[in-house]
N, C-alpha and C positions, 0 to 999 in steps of 0.2 A: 642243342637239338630243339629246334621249332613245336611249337605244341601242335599237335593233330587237329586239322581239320575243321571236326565236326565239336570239337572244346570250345566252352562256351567262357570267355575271359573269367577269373571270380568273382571281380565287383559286378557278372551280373546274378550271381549264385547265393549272395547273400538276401537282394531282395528275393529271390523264389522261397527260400526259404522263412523269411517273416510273412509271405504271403499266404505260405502253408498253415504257419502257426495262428494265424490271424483267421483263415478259413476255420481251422480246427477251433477256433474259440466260440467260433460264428453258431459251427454245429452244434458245441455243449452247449449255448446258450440255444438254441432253439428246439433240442430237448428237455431242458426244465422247461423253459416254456410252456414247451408242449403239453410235460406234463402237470405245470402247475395249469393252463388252461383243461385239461379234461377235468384233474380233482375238481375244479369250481365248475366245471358242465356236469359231473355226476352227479353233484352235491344239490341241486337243481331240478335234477331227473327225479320221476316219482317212482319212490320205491316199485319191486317186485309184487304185482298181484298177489296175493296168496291163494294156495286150491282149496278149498273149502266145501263142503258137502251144502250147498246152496249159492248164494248168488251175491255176489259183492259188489253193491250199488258205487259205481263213479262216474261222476260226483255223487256224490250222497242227494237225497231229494229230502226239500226243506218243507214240512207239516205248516199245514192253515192253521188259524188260528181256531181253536174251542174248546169248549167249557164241558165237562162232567163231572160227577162227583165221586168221590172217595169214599173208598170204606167207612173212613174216620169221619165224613160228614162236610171233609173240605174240598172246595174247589180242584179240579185238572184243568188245567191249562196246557196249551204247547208248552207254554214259560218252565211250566214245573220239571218236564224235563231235562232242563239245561243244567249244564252241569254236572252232570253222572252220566254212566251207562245205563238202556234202560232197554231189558228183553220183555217183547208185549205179546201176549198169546191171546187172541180173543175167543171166547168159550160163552157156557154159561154152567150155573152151581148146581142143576139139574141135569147136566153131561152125565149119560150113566159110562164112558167110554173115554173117548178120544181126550177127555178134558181133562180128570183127574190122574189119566197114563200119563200126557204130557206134564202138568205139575209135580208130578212124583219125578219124573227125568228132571227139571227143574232144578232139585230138592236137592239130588244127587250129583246136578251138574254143579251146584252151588257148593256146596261142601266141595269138591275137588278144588273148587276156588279158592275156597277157604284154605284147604290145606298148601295151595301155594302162596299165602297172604295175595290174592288177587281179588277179593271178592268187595270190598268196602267200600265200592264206587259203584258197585251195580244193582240193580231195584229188579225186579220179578214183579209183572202186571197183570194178571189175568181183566182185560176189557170185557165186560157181560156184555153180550148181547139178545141179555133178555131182561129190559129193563121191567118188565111188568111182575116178575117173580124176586129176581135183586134185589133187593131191597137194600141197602149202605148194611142194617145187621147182619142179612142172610148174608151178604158178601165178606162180610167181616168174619162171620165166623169159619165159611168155607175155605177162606186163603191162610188162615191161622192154622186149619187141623194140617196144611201142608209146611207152612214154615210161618213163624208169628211175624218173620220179615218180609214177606210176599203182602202185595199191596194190590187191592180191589176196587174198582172205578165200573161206572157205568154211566146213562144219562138218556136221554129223548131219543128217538131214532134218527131226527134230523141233527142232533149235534154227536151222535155215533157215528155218522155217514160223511162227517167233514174227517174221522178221524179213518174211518175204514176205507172209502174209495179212493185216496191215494195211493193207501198199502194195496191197494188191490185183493181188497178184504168182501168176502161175500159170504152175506147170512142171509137166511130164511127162516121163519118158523113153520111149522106143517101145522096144516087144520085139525082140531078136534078128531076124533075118532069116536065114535059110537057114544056119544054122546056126553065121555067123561071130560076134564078138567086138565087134564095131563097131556102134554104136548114137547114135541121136541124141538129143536133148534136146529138147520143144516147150518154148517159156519167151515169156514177154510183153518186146514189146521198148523201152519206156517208158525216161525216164532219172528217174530222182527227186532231188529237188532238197530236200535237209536243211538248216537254218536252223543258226547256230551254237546255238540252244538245243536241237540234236540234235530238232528236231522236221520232219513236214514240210509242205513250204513250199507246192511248185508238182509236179507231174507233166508233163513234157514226153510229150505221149502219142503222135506219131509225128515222132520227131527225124530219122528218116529221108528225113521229105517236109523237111526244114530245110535251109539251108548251115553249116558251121562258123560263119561270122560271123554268119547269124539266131539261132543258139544262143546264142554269147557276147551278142549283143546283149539275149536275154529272158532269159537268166540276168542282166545286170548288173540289169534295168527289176525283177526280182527279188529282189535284194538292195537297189537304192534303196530301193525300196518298203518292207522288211524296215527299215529304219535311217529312215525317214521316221516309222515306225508306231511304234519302240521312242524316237525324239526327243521325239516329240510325247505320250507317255504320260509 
């Protein structure tokens, strides 16, 4: 009986089918592929923003260079910051309010650090900006009754202003009143959040409406982020 027709002889059935197998290989190889090139395009990609009860600087903004001094009596430089985390709240030791609320949040925020062992890279600054009452002792003593590891810096009003007009930091002091000695400070009450490449990172813009533990908590989602971004580059 003659074969049918539309029968296609078999020598030519064999190549269709290594043609097939040959496709099929094509594919699997152009799904690794595919997905070894995404793993290395995600691995590239910058991490997830974190949400954060403030503002998370990207890029981070890199500080001028300047000089104040220490509690201790020693130089602040940009320099001094590299290397650690460093949260700066600028105030002054005469705040009947807003200064010593924030510090004690601080305090509290620190200690939760602590109890996650996270804390040993990060410094607490309160920046005077009231260099004429500060004194490096007054300053000393006022960041101690808060935590003897919080650290006090002050300095001229022109080398304050290379450090605050970046941040977007605004102080005044108010006139005398009736003739007494005693005066206040207006000043923004922000905490800022410096990267160990002494840049900055995030703006906590009112830490006051936070709990010590909401702070710790978007400082750490802050520093992940920070070490997710410097991994993957």
């Amino acid at each position: 009986m003659s074969a049918p027709a539309d029968a296609a002889p078999s020598r030519w059935r064999q190549p269709r089918r290594g043609l097939l197998a040959a496709m099929g290989f094509i594919a699997v190889l152009a799904l690794v592929l595919g997905i070894w090139f995404g793993r290395a395009l995600m691995s590239r990609v910058s991490p997830e923003p974190p949400a954060i009860a403030g503002v998370l600087i990207e890029p981070p903004i890199a500080l001028p260079d300047m000089i104040l001094t220490q509690h201790t009596g020693e130089p602040l430089t940009t320099a001094s910051f590299q290397g650690r985390w460093n949260l700066l709240f600028f105030g002054f030791a005469s705040c009947p309010d807003v200064c010593p609320t924030t510090l004690q949040q601080l305090k509290q925020a620190m200690k939760t650090l602590a109890a996650r062992n996270r804390d040993r890279d990060v410094t607490v600054w309160l920046i005077s900006v009231d260099p004429e009452r500060d004194t490096p002792k007054r300053l000393a003593e006022y960041v101690s009754f808060f935590d003897p590891a919080f650290r006090g810096a002050t300095g001229s009003h022109a080398e304050l202003r290379k450090l605050a007009q970046p941040l977007g930091v605004f102080y005044q002091a108010e006139p005398l009143k009736d003739g007494g000695d005693y005066y206040q400070v207006q000043h923004s009450g922000a905490i800022f959040v410096l990267n160990p490449a002494a840049r900055l990172q995030a703006v906590f813009t009112h830490p006051h409406d936070m709990s010590p533990v909401a702070l710790a908590d978007d400082f750490d989602k802050v520093r992940d982020y920070f070490q997710q971004a410097i991994t993957r580059d």
